[in-house]
N, C-alpha and C positions, 0 to 999 in steps of 0.2 A: 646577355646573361652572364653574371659574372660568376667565377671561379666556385664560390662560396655557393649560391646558387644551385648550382651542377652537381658540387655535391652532396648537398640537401637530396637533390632528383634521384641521385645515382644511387643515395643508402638508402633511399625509402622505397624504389623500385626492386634494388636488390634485395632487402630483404623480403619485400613483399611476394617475391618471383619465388627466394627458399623455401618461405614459408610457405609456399600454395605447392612444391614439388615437393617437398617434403611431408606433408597430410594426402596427397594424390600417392605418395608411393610407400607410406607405413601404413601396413594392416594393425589398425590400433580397434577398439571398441569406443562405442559413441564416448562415454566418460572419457575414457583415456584422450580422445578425437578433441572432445571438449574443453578438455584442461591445457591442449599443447598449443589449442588456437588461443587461449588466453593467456597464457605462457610468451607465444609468441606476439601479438598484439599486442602487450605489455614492452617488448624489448623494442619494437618498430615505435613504438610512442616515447621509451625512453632514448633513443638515439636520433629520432629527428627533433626532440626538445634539447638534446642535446648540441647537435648540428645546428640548430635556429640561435642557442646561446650564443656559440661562436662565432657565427656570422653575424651577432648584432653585436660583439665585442672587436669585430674587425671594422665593423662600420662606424663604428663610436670612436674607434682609433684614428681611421680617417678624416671624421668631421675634426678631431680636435689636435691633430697635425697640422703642424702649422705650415701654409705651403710656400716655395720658394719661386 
């Protein structure tokens, strides 16, 4: 598993881990409950698309380095 990979694993875990201890320990009401899980589902979807970008811009680096 390489570097890039891991931390793919690492930010999608982590956040997925705040955001579940974070709705398990704010007293919110169902709306308010509603809006923060899609709030937050919104940010884990924008950072592991963004994490996917970068590690297919490292790999695209590697295919076309030219090796020695």
């Amino acid at each position: 598993m390489g570097k890039t990979s891991k931390f793919v694993a690492g930010a999608f875990f982590g956040a997925l881990t705040g955001g579940v201890l974070g709705i398990l320990f704010a007293p919110k009401s169902g709306a308010e409950l509603r809006q923060e899980l899609q709030e937050k589902a919104n940010e884990i979807v924008t950072e592991v698309k963004k994490a996917a970008e970068e590690a297919q811009h490292e790999m695209e680096k590697e295919v076309t380095t030219p090796q020695e």
